[in-house]
C-alpha positions as CSV (number, residue, x, y, z in Angstrom):
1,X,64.6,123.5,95.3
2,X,65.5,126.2,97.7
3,X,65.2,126.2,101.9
4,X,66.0,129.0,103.7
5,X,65.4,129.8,107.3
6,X,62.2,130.7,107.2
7,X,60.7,128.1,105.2
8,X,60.3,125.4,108.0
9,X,57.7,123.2,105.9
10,X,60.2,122.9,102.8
11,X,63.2,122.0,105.4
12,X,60.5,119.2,106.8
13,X,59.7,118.0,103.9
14,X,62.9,117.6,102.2
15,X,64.0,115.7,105.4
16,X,60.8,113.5,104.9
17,X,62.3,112.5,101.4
18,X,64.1,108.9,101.2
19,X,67.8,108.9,100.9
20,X,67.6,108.1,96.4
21,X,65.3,110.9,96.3
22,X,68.2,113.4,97.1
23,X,70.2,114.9,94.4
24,X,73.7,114.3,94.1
25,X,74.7,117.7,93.1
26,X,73.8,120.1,95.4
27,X,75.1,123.6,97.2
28,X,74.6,124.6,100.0
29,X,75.1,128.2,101.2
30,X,75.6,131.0,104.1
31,X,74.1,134.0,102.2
32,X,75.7,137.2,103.2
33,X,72.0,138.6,104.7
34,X,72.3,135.8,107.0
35,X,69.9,133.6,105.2
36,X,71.0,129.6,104.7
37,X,69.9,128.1,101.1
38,X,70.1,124.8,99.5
39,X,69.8,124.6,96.2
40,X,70.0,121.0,93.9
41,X,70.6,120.6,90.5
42,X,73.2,121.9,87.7
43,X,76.5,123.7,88.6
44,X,75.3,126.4,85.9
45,X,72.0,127.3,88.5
46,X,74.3,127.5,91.4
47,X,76.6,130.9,90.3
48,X,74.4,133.3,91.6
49,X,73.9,131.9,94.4
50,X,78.4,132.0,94.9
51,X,78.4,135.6,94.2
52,X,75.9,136.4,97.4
53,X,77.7,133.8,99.6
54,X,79.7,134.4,102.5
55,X,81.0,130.7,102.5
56,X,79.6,128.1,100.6
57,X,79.9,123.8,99.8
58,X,79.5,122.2,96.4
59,X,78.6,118.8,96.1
60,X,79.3,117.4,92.3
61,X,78.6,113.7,91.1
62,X,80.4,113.0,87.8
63,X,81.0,110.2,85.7
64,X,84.8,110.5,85.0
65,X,87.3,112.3,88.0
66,X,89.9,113.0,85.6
67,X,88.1,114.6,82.4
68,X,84.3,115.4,84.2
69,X,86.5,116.6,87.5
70,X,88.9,118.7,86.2
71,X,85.7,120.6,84.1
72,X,84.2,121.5,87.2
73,X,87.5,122.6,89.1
74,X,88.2,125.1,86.3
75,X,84.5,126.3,86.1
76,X,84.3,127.1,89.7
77,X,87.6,128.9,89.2
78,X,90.5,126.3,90.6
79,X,93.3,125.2,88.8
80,X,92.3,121.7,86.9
81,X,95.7,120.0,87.0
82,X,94.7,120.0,91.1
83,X,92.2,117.3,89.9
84,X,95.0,115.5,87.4
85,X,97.4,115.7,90.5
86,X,95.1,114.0,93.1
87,X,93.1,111.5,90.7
88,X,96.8,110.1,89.9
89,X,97.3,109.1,93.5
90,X,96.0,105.7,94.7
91,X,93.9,106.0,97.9
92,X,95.2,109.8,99.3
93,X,96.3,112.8,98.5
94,X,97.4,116.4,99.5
95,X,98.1,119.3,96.9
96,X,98.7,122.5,98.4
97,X,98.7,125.6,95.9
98,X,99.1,128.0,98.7
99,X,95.2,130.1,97.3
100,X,93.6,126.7,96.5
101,X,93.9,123.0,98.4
102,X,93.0,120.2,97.0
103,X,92.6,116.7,99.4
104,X,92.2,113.2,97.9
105,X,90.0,110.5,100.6
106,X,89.3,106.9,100.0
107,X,85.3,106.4,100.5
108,X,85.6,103.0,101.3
109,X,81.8,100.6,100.1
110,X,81.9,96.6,102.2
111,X,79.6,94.4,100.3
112,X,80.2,91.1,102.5
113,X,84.2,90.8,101.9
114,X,84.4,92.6,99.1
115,X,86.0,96.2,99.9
116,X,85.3,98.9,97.1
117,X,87.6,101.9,97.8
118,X,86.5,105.1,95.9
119,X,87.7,108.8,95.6
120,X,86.5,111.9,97.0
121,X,88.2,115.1,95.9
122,X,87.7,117.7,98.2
123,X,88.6,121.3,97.2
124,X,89.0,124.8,99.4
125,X,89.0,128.1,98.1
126,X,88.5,131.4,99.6
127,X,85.4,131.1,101.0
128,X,84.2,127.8,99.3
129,X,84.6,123.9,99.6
130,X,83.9,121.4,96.6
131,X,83.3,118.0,96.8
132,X,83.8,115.6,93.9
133,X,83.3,111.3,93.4
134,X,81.8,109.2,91.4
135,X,78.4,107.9,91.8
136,X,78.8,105.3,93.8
137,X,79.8,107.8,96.8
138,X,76.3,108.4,98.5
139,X,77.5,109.6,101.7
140,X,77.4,113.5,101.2
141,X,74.0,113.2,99.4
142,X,72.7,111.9,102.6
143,X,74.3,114.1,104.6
144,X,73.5,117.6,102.8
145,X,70.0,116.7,104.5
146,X,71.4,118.2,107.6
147,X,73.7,120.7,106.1
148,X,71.7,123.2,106.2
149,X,71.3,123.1,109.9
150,X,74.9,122.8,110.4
151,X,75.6,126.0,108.3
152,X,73.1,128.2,110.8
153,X,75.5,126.7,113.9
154,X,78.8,128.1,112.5
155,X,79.6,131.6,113.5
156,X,79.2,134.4,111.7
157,X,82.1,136.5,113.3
158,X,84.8,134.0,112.1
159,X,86.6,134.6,109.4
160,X,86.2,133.0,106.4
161,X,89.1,130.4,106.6
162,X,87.2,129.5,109.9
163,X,84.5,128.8,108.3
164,X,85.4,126.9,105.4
165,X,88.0,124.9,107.7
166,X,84.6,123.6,109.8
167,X,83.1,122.4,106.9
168,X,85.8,120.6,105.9
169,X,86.0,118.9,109.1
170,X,82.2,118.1,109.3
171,X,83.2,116.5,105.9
172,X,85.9,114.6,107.2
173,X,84.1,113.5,109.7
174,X,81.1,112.7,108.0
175,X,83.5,110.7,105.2
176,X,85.2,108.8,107.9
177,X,81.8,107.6,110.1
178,X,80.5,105.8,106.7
179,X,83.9,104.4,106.4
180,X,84.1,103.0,109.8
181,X,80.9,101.0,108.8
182,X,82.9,98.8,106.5
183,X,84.4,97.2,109.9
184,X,80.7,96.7,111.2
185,X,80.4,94.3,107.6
186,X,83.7,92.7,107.9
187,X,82.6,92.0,111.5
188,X,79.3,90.3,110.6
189,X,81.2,88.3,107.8
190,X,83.6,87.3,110.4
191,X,80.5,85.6,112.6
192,X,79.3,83.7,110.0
193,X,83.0,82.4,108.7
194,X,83.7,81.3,112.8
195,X,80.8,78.9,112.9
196,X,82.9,77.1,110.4
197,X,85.5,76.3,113.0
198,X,82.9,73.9,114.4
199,X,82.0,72.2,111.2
200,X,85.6,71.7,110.5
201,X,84.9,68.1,108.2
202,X,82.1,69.6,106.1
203,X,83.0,73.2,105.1
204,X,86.7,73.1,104.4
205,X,86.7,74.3,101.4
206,X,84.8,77.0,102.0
207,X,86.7,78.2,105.5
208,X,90.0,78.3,103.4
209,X,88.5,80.5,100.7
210,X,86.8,82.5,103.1
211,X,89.1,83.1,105.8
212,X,91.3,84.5,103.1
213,X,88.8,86.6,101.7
214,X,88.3,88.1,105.1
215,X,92.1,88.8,105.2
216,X,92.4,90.5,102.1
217,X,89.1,92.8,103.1
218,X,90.7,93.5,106.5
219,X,93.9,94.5,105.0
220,X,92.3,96.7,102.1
221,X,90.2,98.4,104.8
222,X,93.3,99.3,107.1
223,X,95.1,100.5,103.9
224,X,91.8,102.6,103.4
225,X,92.3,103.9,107.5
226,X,95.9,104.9,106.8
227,X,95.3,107.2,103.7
228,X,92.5,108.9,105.8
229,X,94.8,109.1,108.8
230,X,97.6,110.3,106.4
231,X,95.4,113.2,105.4
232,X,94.2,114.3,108.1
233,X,97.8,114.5,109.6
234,X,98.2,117.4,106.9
235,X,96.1,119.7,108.3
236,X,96.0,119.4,112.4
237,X,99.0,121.9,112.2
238,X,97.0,124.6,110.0
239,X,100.4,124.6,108.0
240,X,97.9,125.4,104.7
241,X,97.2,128.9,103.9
242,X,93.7,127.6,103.1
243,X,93.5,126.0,106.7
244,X,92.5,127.0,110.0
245,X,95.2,127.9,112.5
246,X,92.4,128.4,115.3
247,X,93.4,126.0,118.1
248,X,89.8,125.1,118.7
249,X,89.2,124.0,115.4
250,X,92.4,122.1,115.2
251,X,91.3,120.3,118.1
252,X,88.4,119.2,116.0
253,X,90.6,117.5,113.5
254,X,93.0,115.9,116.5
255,X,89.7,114.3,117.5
256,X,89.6,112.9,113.6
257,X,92.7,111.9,114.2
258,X,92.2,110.0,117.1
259,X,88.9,108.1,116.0
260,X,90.8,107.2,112.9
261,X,93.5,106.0,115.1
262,X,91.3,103.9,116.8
263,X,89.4,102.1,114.4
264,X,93.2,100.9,113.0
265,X,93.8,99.5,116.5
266,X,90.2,97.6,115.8
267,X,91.1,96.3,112.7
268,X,94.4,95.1,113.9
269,X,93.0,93.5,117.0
270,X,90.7,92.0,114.3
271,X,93.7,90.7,112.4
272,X,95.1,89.4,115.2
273,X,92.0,87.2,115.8
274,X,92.1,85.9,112.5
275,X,95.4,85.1,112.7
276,X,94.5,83.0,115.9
277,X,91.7,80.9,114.4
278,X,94.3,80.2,111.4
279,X,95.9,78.7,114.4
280,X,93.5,77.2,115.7
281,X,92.2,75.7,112.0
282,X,95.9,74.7,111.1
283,X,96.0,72.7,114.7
284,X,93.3,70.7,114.1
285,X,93.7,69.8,110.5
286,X,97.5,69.2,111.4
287,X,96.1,66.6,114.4
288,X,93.7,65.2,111.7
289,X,96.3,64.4,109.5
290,X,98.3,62.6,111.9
291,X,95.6,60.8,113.1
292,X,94.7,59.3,109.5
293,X,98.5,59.1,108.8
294,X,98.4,56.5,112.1
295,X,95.3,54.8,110.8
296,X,97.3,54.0,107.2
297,X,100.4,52.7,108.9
298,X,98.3,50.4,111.2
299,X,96.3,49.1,109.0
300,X,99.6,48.5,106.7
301,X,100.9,46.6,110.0
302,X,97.8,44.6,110.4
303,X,97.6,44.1,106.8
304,X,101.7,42.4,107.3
305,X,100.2,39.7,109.9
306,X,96.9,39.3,107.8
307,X,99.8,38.2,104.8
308,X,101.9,36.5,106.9
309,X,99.2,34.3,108.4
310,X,98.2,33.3,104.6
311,X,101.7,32.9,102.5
312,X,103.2,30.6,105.6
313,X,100.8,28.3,105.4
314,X,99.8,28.3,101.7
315,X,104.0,27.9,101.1
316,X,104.3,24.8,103.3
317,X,100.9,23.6,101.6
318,X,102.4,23.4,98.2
319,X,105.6,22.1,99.9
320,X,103.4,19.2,101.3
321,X,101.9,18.5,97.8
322,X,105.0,17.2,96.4
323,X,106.4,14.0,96.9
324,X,108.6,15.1,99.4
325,X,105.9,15.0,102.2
326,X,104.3,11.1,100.7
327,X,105.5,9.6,103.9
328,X,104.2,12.2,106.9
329,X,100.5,11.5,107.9
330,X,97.8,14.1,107.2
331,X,97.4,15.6,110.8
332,X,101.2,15.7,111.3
333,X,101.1,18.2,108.0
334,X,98.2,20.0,109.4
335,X,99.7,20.3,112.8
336,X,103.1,21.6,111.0
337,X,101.0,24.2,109.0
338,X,99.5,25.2,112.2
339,X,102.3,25.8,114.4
340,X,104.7,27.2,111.4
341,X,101.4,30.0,111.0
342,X,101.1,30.8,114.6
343,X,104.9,31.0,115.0
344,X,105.5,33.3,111.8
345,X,102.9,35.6,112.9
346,X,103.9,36.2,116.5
347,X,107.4,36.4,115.3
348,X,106.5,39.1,112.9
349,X,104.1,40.8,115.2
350,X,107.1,41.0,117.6
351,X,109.6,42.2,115.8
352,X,106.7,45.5,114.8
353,X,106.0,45.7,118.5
354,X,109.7,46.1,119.1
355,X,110.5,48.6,116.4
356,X,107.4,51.0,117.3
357,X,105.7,50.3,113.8
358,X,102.4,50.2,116.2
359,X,100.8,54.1,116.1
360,X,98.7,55.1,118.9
361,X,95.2,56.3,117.6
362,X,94.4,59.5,119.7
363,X,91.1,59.8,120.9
């Protein structure tokens, strides 16, 4: 499909489409007339569109980033170990080859606490930028909607590093607003893990397993920020041949910077949150334990008098029923039993209360 400036019905209609409608391969072009185009499909229909542009962004889904990557980087004319170089690397990566550029980005996906962190190859050439992921990146599809629009705003009189350098921002930026969602996810997770604090006897289980889950999304997530922020530290200087050295557009990647900066400080402050409810968790269980622990021992001292109030007596009983005891009278053997049981008892009952073997039950 093609929309150019004058065709304000196609543009309105291909905004009208839903978000799975959109193809994932896509370019998206400045035409040297002056004339913006979009066209979606193969990388084969999209050549003679290159030769007429005066800067232009790829889009490319592909099933493999090392073999299916490295195809496309050497059919739009880059070198495909760029691809080799950056796949290799775990969540970033810069590759400068002084006429080409090649940046690795984590696309991070939050599915309640589980983080998916994907790649996004980004590549910069003369007067083009490529894009490559897997298909579970959706982000740039979605955008491209408005990349048309965003093509007409950039000025002509720049030169062609210029241009290319604020696509690649509007890229970054674009990349790193879909990442910042994840937080919004680990956020709502975090709500429902917190009403667990309350319920503290019936789902403790569960708040161990989750609470931990929640720590090892938080920390992927921030691992995610970093590489992004690593990155985008490359290029605010415009040390790259294939990046901008225009103050103005450098400005524009500080401010990626910065919000990249500041969604780290949220997920700390998050961390730190977490941390304090692990606390707070660890408290009460801790007080819990003590106060079953001084429910065991007084029940074991209660359970000393409740022995010593039956062996005393039941001993002298038996003592009594041998012939040693044929000359006392029947109430002078009860009264002995008697006072020998209430005797053993407070004795014993003393000599706890003296030694502290009597826990206090907190309330």
């Amino acid at each position: 499909m093609r929309i150019n400036k004058e065709d304000a019905d196609a543009k309105a209609e291909q905004q009208l489409k839903p978000a799975n409608s959109i193809s994932p391969t896509f370019c998206v072009a400045m035409l040297k007339n002056g004339s913006t185009v979009k066209l979606e499909g193969n990388l084969n229909d999209f050549m003679a569109t290159l030769k007429e542009a005066d800067f232009a962004w790829i889009n490319v889904q592909v099933g493999d980033l090392r073999e299916d990557g490295s195809r496309i980087a050497s059919e739009l004319g880059f070198n495909p170990s760029i691809v080799h170089e950056l796949v290799s690397q775990r969540f970033s990566g810069y590759d400068d080859h002084i006429k080409e550029l090649g940046l690795l980005l984590p696309a991070v996906r939050v599915h309640e606490l589980k983080v998916e962190i994907n790649q996004l190859i980004v590549l910069m050439k003369s007067n083009i930028v490529v894009t490559i992921h897997g298909e579970h990146v959706t982000r740039l599809a979605k955008f491209s909607r408005y990349a048309v629009t965003f093509f007409k705003k950039v000025p002509k009189n720049l030169d062609d590093v210029d241009k290319i350098s604020l696509v690649l921002v509007r890229i970054l930026d674009e990349n790193n607003e879909r990442n910042f969602d994840g937080i919004r996810a680990i956020q709502e997770q975090g709500e429902q893990i917190s009403k667990y604090l309350i319920e503290t006897q019936k789902f403790r289980t569960e708040l161990g397993s989750d609470i931990y889950k929640m720590k090892h999304a938080l920390i992927t997530y921030m691992e995610a920020l970093w590489a992004s922020l690593d990155v985008v530290h490359y290029l605010r200087y415009g040390d790259a041949e294939m990046i901008t050295d225009d103050p103005i557009i450098l400005q524009k990647v500080g401010m990626l910077s910065g919000d990249l900066t500041r969604q780290i400080s949220i997920s700390e402050q998050m961390s730190n949150v977490l941390a304090s409810g692990l606390e707070v968790m660890q408290s009460i269980y801790n007080n819990q334990l003590t106060q079953l622990n001084n429910r065991f021992s007084l029940l074991a001292v209660w359970m000393a008098l409740v022995g010593t109030a039956f062996l005393v007596p039941n001993t002298i009983a038996t003592i009594f029923g041998t012939p040693i005891a044929d000359h006392l009278e029947w109430h002078t053997q009860l009264l002995v039993i008697i006072i020998s049981t209430l005797v053993s008892v407070l004795f014993v009952y003393w000599m706890m209360k003296i030694r502290g073997l009597f826990p206090k039950i907190e309330q």
